[in-house]
N, C-alpha and C positions, 0 to 999 in steps of 0.2 A: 507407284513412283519408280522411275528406271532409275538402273545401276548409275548413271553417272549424278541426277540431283541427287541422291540420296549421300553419293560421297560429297557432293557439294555442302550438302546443307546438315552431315555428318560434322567438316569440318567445320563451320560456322558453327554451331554448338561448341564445340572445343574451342574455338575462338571465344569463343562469351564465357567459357570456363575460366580460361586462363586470364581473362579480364575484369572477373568477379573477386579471382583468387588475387591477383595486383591489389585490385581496390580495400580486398581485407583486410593485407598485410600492411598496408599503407597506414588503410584507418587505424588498424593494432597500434600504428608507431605512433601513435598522439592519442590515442584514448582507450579505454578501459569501459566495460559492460557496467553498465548500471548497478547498483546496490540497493539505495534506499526505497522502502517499500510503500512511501509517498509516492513513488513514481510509479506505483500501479494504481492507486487510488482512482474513482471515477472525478472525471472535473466538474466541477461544478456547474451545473446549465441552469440553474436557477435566477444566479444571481448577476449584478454588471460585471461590467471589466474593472469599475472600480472598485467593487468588492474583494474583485480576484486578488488586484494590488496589494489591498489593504492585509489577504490571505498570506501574501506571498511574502509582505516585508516583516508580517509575525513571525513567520516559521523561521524566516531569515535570522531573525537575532536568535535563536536555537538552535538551527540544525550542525552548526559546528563548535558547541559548547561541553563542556563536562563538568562536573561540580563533584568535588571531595569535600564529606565530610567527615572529621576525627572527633571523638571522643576525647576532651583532653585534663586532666587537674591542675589545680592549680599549684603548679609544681615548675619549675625552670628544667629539673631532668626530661620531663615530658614533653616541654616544649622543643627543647636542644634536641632530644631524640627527632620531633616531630617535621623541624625543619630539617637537618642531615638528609633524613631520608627524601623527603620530598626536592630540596633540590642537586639531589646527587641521582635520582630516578629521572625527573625532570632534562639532565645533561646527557641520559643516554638515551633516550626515548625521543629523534626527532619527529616522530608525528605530531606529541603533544608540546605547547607552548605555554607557558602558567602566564595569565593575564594580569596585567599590571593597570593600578588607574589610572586614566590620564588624567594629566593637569595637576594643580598642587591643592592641599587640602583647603588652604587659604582662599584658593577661587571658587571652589564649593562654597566653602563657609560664606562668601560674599553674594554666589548665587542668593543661595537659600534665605540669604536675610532682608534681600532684595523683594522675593516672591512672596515672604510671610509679613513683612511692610505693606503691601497691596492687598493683602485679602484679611477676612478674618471667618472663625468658627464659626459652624452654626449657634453653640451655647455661646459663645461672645455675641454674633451678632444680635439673638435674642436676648443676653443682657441689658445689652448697648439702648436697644430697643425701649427697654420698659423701667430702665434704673432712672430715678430723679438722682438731682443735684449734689444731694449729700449721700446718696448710697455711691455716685461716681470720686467722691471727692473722701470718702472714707476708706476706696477699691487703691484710690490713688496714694492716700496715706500710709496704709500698711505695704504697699510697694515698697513706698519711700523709703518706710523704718525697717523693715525687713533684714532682718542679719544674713540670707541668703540672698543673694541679689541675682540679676542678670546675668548669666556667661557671654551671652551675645548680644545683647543692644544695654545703654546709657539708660538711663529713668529719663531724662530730656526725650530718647528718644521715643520710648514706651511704657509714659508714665501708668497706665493700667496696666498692663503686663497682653496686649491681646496681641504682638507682635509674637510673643514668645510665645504664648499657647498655640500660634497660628505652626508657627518652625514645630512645635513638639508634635503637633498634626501631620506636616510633610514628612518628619521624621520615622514617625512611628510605624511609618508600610517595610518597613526594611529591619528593626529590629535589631541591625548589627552592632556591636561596639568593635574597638581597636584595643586588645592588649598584647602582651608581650611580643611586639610584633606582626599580630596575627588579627587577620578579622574572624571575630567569632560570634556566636549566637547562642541565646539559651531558651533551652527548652525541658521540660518536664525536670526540673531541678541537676538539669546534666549543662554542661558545656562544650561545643565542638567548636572548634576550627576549622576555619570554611576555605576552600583553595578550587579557582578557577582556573578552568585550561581551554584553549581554544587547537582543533584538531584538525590536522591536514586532510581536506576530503580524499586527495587522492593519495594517501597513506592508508588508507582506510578503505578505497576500491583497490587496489593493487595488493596489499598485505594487510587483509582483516583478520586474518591470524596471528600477525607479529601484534598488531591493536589488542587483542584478547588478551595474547601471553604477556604482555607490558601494563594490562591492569591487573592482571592475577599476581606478576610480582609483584606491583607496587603494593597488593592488600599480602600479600606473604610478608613482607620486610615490615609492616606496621604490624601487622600482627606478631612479630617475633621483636620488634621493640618495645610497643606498649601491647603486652597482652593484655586481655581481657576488657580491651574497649572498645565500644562498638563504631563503626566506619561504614558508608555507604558512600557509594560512587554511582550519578545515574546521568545521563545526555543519548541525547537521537545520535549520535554519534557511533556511541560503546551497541546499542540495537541494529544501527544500519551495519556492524562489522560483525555481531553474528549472525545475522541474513546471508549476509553473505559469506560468512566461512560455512555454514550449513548450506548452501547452493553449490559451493563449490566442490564441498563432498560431494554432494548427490551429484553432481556435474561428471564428477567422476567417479563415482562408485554406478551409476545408475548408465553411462555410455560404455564404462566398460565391462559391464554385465551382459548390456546387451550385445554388446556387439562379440562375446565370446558366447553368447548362449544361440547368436544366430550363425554364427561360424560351427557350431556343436550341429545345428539342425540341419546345412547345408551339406555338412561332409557327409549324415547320414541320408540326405536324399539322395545326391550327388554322389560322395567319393571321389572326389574330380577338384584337384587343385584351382583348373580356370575358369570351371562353374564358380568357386568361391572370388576369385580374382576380380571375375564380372559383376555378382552379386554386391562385393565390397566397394566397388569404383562406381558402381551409380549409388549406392545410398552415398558416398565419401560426398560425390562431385554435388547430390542434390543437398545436404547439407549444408556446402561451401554455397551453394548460390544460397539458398534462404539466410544465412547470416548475411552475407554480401549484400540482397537487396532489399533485407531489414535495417541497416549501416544508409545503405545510401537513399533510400525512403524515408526512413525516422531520422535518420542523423547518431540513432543509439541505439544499442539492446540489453534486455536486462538481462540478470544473471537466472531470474527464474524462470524466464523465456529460453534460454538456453538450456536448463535441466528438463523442460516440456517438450521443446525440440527434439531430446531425446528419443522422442516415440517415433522421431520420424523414419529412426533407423530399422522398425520395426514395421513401417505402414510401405516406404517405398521399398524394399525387398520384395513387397506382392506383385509389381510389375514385372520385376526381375523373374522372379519365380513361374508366373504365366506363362510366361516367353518359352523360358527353360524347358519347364515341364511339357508345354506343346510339344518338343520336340524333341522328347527321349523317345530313344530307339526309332525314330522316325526317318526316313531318309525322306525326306521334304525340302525345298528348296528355302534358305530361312524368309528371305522376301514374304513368300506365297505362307509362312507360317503369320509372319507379322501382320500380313492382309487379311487372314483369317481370325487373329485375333482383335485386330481393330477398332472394330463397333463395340466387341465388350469391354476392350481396355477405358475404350476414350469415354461410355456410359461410367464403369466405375472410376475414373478421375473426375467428371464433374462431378456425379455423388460425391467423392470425399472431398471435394474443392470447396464443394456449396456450403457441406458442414462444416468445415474449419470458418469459412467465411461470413457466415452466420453468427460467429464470434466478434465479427467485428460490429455486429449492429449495437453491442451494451456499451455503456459510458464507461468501460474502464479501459483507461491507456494500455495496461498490462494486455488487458486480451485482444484488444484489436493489432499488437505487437504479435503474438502470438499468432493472431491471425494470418497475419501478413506470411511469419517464419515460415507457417506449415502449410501455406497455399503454394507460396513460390518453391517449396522441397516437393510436394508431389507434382508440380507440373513439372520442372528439373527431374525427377524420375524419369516420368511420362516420354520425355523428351528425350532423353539419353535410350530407355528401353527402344523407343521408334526407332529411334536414328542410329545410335551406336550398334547393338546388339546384332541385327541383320549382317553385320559387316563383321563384327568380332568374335560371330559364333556362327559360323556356316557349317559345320559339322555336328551333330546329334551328339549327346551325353545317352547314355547306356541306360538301360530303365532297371536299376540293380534288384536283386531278388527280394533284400527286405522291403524294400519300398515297395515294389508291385505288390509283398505278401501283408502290405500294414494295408495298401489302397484299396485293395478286391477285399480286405475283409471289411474297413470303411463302406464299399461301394453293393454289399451284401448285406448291410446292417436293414431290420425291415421299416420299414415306412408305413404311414397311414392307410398306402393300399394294398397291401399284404395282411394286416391283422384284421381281426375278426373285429365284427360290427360292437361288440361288447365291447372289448377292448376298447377300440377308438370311445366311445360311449365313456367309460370310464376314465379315460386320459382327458378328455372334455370336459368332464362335468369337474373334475379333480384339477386345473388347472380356472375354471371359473370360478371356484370355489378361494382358489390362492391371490385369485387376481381381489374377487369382491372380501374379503377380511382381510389383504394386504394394502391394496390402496386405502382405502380409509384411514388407515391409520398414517400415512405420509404427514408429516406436519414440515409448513415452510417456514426455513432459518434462513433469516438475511441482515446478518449483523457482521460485525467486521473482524469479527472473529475467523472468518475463514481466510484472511490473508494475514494472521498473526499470530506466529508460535514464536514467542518473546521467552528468552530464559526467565524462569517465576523469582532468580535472584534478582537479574535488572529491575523486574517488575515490581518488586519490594523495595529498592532501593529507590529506585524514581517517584513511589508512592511516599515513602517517607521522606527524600529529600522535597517531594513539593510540600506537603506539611512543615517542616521544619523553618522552611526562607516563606510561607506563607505564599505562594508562588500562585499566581492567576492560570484558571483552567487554558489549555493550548485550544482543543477544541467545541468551547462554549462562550458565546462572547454576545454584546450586541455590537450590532452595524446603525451608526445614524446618521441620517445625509442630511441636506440643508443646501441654501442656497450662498448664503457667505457662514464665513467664520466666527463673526457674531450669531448670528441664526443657531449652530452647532452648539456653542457653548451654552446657548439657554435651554436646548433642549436636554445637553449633559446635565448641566444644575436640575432640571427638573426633575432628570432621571434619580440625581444623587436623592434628592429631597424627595422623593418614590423612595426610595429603600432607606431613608432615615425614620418616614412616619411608617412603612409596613416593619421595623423591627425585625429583621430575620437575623435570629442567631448567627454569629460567627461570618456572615457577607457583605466583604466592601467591593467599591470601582475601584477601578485604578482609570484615570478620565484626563483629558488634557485640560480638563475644567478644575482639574486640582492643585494646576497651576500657573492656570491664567484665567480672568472671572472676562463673563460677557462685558461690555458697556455700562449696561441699565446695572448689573450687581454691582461694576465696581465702580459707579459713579455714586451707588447708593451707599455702601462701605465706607468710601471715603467721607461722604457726608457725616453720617453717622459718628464715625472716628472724630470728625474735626470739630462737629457740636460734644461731642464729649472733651476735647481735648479743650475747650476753650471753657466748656463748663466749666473745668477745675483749676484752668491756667492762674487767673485772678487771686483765687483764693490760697494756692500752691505760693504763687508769690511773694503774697505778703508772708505766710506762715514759714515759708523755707531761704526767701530770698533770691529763689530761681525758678522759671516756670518751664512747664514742655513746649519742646518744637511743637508747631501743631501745623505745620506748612503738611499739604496734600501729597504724597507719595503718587507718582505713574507708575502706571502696570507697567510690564514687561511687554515687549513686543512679541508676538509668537516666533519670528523667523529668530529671534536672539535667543531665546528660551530652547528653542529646538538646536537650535546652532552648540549649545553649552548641554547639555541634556542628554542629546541622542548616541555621544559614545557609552552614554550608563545605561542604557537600552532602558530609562523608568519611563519616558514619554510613552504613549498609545499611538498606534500607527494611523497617520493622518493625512492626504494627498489631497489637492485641489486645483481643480482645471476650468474646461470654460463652463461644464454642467453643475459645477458646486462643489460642493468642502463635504467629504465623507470622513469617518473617525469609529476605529474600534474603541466598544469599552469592555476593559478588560474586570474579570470575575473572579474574587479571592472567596474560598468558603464553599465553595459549591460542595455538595454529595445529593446522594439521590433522596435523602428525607425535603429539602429546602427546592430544588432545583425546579418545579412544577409552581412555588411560589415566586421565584427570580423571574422565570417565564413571563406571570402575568403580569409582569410590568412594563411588556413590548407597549408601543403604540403604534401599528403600520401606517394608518392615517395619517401620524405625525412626524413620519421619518424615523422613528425608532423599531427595527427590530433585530427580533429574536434569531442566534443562531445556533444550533446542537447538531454539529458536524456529522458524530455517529447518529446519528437518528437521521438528518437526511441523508446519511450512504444508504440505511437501511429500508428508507423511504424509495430509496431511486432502482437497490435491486428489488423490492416489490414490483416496480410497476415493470421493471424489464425482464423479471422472471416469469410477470404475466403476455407482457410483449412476444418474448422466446417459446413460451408454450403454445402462442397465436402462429407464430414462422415455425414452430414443429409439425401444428396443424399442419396449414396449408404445406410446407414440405410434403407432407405425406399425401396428399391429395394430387399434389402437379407431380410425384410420383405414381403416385397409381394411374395418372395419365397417361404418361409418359411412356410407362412400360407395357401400357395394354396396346399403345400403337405399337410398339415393336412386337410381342410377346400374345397378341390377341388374347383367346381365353385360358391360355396359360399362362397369364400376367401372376393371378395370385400366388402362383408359387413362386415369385421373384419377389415380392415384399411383403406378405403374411410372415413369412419367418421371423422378418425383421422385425414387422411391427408388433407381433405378441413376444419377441424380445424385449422390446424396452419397457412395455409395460410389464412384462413378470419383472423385470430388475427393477422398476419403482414399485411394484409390490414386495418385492425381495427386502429393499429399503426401510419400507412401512413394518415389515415384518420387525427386523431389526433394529428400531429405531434410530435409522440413521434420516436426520432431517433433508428435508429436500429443500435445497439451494439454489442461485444462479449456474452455478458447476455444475451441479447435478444436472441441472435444462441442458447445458449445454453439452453435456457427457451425452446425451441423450439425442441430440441433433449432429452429433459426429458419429455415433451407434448407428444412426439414420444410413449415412454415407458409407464407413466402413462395414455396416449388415447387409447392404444391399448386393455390395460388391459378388458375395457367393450366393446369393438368388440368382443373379444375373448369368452370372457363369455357367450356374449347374442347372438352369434352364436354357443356356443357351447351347448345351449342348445334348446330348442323349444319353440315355440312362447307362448306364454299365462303361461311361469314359474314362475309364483311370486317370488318365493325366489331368482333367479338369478335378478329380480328386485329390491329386495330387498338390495339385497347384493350389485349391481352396484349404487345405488344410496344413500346406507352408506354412502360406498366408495367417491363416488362424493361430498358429502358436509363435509365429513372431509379432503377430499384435498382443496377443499373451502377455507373451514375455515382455515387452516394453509398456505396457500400461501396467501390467498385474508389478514389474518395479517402482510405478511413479507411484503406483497405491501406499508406498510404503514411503510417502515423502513426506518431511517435518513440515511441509507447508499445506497446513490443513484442505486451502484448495484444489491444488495438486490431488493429495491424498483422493481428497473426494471425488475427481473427475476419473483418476486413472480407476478405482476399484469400481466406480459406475463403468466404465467401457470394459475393465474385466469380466467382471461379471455379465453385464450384456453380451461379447463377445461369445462368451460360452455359451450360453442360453441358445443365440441367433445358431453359431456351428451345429449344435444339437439339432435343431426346430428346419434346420435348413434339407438337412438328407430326408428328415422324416414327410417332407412335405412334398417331396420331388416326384416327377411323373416315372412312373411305373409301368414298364411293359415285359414281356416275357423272355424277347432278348436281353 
């Protein structure tokens, strides 16, 4: 490239810099990196769009809720204490907003007696069913006489009482009553007071730390008014705000490590302020593009893509570093150095391009984000090292004496063909040995535990609050489709009547059929109701003087019912277009003793089924951990192509190092029981890309080159450094990936000198 493109297309680089850098600050002024850790989830590819909907408007009535529950007696000091505090916390804390019901209780009470007029129990209706004349007329007398009567309907209205047992059935999913003010619930001979909040999402991405320290007061101030009662506070809310106040530590405990432990390594290679200057302006600038063209690709980024990003201040300093190091104590023209590094630069960029990019092949949003970050930060390297560097560094840095005295004893270290036949013999047999009793023992984890380290107090508290409100599982539900809305409801009845004759302890629906009946039930209901009601009308009348209405009740229309309903979130999420009427039924009672009989009551053939959210996450990394291990194959195959055309019979010392790196590290694994995961694959197919990079190098040059020493073992302790700190991340997959590329790194450094061709010079 002559001197004048080079400044040309120098500047055009700076142009897109400076264009990426606009569009970030831009994007900053309107939005905020992601938090909740649904958003790395894999999406669902199993199921329709309308399923997704159905996914998407569940989560919806949750993801910005919180629930407080108190411990309280029956005491006025307690209560008085109870509210003070909660609405004087409440007035400082604008994230959270305490939820109010709408509408008045009177238009409930008119709902509800509306909905329990139209239906009736299954024990009513098989009363209704099989009672003669004088058992109806006997049911309807002691109504009559009854010193307790009706609170909500007339004896005219429900001279048997089956209107009222029907209300004490819709009642009884919720369990709440109203006193002194408060709604409360009981449970195991205690009482709490229950109090809802609804919570600003973007209070909660911008200052997840003020959200922390405003639920810690609010349990310090209750715990110093009502000591010794117990309190739980749990919502996706209070989880998605420590996600990300622990991202944002590591975010910056983990970039500012690095980036002072690779300013520590540079001085001692270097000594040279504008060696550092340069080193720090292309990771800074490659960086800024990867967030910039993760922003305008996704439209977002998340907070644990950006503490993963962090390695990349550790991977594109290798470029930097090549450069450099070619050209200490050199008096070489820089052009004719960049030309000569070239072919190896642009071999190790697509090696580490392919393996981040390989990332993007699994179903989860998180990594193929990730992907995208640390494709577009090493080609932004690549890019700046070609173009800028030639021009900003035309003068040679010093080759200083510690650094030549660490490289030559590096570059003297013996290798396989220097030791004796024994030796070799025994490093062989003793590294086959580690490999066949290490692998075997690898067991594969692929559950969702690796993207969830939840404080064990939330986790306690949201176990117990769902207990306590009786609260339906979030991710186990059934999906049942149908063709109309009638068709849904028979198949719900069915389902409910499946779990009334299988009897399973402690599990109900919660079903749109709970309060509205298909046609054919409630045409038969009503019948039923009206042969009874006329049964005893006659006889009622002459004995009392007044008989029961026995006029037929209409159902409720569903779009009314949902209309009056859906600000109390009790309805099940239900959508219908031109292919049919789909409907979640929601699961009270689930644990893992009962959950395998819930199961058998799917019907696929009949539009009912089963879904167990974590079991298909764990179903989908199965098959893509076996996917990943197929593209690790072939990786290493269209490499060992690849480099034997460049490298002919010297190829295998450019990817032997690597490849019995990764497998001593999944032996290393197996050893210490750490399970093998989709992370761990993928640790293992970026291992691929960043091990090959010093094959390549130190074969590409001759034996005894310091500076290609040099340069490969920068490289090596700034990948170090920046993986050997993600190892140390509260997010389990994190954790997992960086201590698999640690370790492997070190293993490949080792395996790489020792494997190098040897001659006498």
């Amino acid at each position: 490239m002559s001197q004048n493109k080079r400044l040309i297309a120098a500047l055009l680089w700076a142009i897109a810099v400076l264009a990426a850098l606009i569009r970030l600050v831009t994007w900053m002024g309107e939005n905020r990196p992601q938090i909740d850790l649904i958003d790395l989830l894999p999406q669902n590819q199993v199921v329709s769009t309308e399923e997704k909907v159905l996914q998407s408007r569940f989560s919806s009535l949750h993801q910005n809720s919180v629930t407080l529950a108190v411990e309280i007696h029956d005491s006025s000091k307690d209560v008085a204490a109870l509210k003070t505090v909660i609405s004087q916390w409440d007035k400082e804390h604008d994230a959270f907003t305490q939820t109010q019901l709408q509408g008045s209780e009177e238009q409930l009470i008119s709902l509800l007696k509306e909905v329990a007029q139209s239906g009736l129990t299954q024990k009513d209706r098989s009363f209704l069913e099989n009672a003669g004349p004088e058992e109806l007329l006997q049911t309807a007398l002691q109504k009559a006489t009854s010193p307790v009567g009706s609170v909500f309907f007339s004896f005219a209205e429900d001279p048997l009482g089956v209107a009222q047992n029907r209300l004490a059935e819709l009642l009884s999913q919720w369990k709440l009553t109203a006193e002194h003010g408060l709604l409360t619930i009981e449970d195991g001979g205690k009482t709490y007071a229950l109090f809802f909040f609804t919570v600003d999402r973007r209070e909660v991405m911008a200052h997840s730390a003020g959200v922390e320290a405003a639920v810690s007061q609010l349990k310090a101030e209750l715990t110093q008014r009502l000591p010794g009662k117990e309190m739980m506070i749990s919502g996706l809310p209070l989880f998605s705000a420590a996600a990300a106040s622990d991202a944002q530590t590591e975010l910056t405990v983990i970039g500012l490590l690095s980036t002072l432990g690779i300013i520590a390594i540079t001085w001692f290679w270097f000594g040279n302020l504008r060696a550092l200057i340069l080193i720090l302006t292309v990771s800074a600038q490659a960086l800024l593009m990867a967030v910039a063209v993760t922003v305008t690709v996704l439209g977002e980024v998340h907070l644990i893509t950006l503490v993963f990003g962090t390695t990349l201040i550790g991977i594109t300093v290798d470029y930097s570093s090549h450069f450099l190091c070619a050209r200490l104590s050199k008096d070489e023209a820089s052009e004719k150095t960049i030309k000569r590094l070239l072919p190896s630069l642009t071999l190790a960029l697509i090696s580490t391009a392919v393996g981040f990019a390989l990332m993007a092949c699994t179903p989860f949003p998180g990594l193929s984000q990730m992907a995208l970050f640390c494709v577009s930060g090493v080609i932004a390297a690549y890019a700046a090292v070609v173009l800028w560097l030639p021009l900003l560094n035309r003068t040679a840095f010093m080759f200083r004496k510690r650094l030549l005295q660490l490289a030559s004893f590096l570059s003297t270290l013996p290798s396989f063909a220097t030791v004796s036949a024994k030796t070799r013999w025994c490093v062989s047999l003793a590294a086959l040995l580690f490999l066949a009793t290490g692998l075997p023992q690898l067991e594969l984890r692929t559950t969702l535990a690796d993207l969830n380290n939840a404080p064990q107090t939330l986790l306690k508290d949201a176990e117990k609050t769902a207990k306590l409100l009786n609260a339906p599982s979030l991710s186990q539900y059934f999906v049942i489709k149908a063709q109309t809305l009638d068709d849904l409801l028979e198949k719900e009845e069915a389902l409910k009547m499946a779990i009334h004759k299988a009897n399973i302890p402690g599990v109900t629906f919660s079903t749109t059929a709970d309060w509205i009946a298909s046609d054919s039930k409630a045409k038969k209901d009503g019948q039923l109701k009206r042969e009874a009601c006329l049964a005893v009308a006659a006889p009622l009348q002459s004995m009392l003087g007044a008989g029961p209405d026995c006029t037929a009740k209409e159902s409720m229309r569903y779009e009314d019912l949902a209309r009056e309903l859906s600000p109390l979130g009790v309805l099940p999420p239900l959508i219908r277009d031109e292919s049919g009427v789909s409907a979640l039924i929601l699961v009270r009672g689930l644990n893992s003793a009962n959950i395998d009989s819930v199961k058998s009551l799917a019907l696929p053939d009949e539009g009912v089924y089963w879904r167990n959210y974590p079991e298909q996450i764990s179903e989908l990394l199965s098959l893509y951990c076996e996917k990943i291990a197929w593209l690790l194959a072939a990786a290493m195959a269209c490499t060992v192509i690849i480099l034997t055309v460049f490298f002919k019979k010297e190829a295998w010392r450019a990817y032997l190092p690597c490849f019995l790196g990764i497998a001593l590290t999944l032996a290393l694994f197996g050893w210490m029981g750490i399970g093998l995961s989709l992370f761990s694959l993928l640790a293992c197919v970026l291992l691929l890309g960043l091990g090959l990079d010093y094959g390549i190098f130190l074969t590409a040059n001759p034996q005894g080159n310091l500076h290609t020493v040099a340069a490969i073992t920068f490289a090596v302790l700034t990948t170090l450094l920046s993986f050997g700190l993600l190892a140390f991340s509260s997010t389990p997959a994190l954790r997992s990936f960086g201590l698999c590329v640690m370790a492997g790194e070190l293993i490949i450094w080792c395996l790489t000198p020792a494997l190098r061709r040897y001659s006498e010079d």
